[in-house]
C-alpha positions as CSV (number, residue, x, y, z in Angstrom):
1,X,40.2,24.6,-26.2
2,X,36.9,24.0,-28.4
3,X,33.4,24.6,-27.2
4,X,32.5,21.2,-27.6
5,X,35.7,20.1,-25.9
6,X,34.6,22.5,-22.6
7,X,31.3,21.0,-22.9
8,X,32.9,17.8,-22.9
9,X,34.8,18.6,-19.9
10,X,31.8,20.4,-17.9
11,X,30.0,17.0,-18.3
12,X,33.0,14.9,-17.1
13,X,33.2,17.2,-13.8
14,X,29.4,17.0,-13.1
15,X,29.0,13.6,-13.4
16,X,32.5,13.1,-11.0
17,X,30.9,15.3,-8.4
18,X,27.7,13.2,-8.6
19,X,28.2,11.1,-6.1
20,X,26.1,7.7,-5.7
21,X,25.2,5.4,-2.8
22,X,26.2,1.6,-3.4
23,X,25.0,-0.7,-1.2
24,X,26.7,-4.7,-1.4
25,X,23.9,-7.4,-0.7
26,X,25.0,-11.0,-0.1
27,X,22.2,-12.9,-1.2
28,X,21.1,-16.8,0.3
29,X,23.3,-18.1,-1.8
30,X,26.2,-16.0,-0.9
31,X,26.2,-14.4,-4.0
32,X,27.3,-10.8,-3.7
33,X,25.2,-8.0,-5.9
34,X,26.2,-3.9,-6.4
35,X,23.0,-2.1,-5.6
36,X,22.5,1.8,-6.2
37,X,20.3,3.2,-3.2
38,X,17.6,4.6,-4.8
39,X,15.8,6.3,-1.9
40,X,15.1,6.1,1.9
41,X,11.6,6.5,2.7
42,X,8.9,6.0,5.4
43,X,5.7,3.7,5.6
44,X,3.7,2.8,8.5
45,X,5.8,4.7,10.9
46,X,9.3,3.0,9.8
47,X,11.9,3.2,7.3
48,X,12.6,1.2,4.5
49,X,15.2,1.4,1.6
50,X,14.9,0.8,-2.2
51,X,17.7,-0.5,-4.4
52,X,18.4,-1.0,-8.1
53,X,20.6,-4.1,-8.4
54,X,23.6,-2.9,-10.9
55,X,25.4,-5.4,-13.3
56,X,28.9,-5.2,-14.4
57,X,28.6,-2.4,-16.1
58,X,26.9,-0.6,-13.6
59,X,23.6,-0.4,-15.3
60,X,20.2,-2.3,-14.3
61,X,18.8,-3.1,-17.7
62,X,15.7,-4.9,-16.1
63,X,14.4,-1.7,-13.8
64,X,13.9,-4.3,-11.4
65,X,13.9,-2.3,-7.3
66,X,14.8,-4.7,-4.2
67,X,12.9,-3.1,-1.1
68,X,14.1,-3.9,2.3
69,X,13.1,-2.5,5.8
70,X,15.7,0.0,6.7
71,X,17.1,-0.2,10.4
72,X,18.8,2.5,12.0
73,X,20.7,2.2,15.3
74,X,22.5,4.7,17.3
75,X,26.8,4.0,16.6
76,X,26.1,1.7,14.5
77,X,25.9,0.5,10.9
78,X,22.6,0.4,9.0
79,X,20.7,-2.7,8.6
80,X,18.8,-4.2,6.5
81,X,15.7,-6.4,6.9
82,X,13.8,-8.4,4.9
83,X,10.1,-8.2,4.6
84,X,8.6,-11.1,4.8
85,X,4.9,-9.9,5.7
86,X,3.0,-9.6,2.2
87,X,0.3,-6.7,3.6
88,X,3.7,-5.1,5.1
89,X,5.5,-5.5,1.9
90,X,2.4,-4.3,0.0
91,X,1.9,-1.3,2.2
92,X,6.0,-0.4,1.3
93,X,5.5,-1.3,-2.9
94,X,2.2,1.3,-2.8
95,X,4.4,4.0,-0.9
96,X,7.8,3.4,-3.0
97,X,5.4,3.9,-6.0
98,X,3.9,7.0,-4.6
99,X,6.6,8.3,-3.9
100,X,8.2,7.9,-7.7
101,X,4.8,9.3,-8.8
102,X,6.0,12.2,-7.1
103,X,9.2,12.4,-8.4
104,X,7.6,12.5,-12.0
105,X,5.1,15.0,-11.0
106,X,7.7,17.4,-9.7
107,X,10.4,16.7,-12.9
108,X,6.8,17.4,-15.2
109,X,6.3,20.7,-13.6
110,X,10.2,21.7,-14.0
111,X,9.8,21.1,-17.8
């Protein structure tokens, strides 16, 4: 075996053992959509989810993020809310973005 073909293997077994979320929304329409959970985070003392919306191909070519409030109950599924409240959903946008600021500030300081 080559080195670039036990590179090209390595890859192939990191990205299988990468393992990511999906979550299927049905939308008003009862349209169904692939998202990818992006992260899980607090705001204002509850919990609230962000998803990338992925197209056939599994790729989100317009960055867009759907944020949801994020309910947990005890033997149950997860469930998601919509927020409807603009100051709430305001207050959950600045977070989500702080939050990604983070995520660039610690990936920065790894370089």
């Amino acid at each position: 075996m080559s080195i670039n073909d036990e590179i090209k293997k390595t890859k192939e077994n990191e990205l299988e053992e990468m393992e990511i979320d999906t979550v299927t929304l049905t939308l008003d329409d009862d349209s169904t959509i692939e998202c990818e959970v992006v992260t899980i985070f607090d705001a204002g003392g509850k919990s609230y989810i962000a998803l990338l919306p992925l197209d056939e191909d599994g790729e989100n070519k317009e960055r867009e993020v759907y944020l949801y409030r994020f309910v947990e109950k005890d033997g149950e599924e997860p469930d998601l809310e919509n927020i409807e409240d603009d100051d709430e959903y305001e207050r959950v946008a600045d977070a989500f973005d702080e939050w990604l600021d983070e995520l660039e500030f610690e990936e920065s300081e790894e370089s």
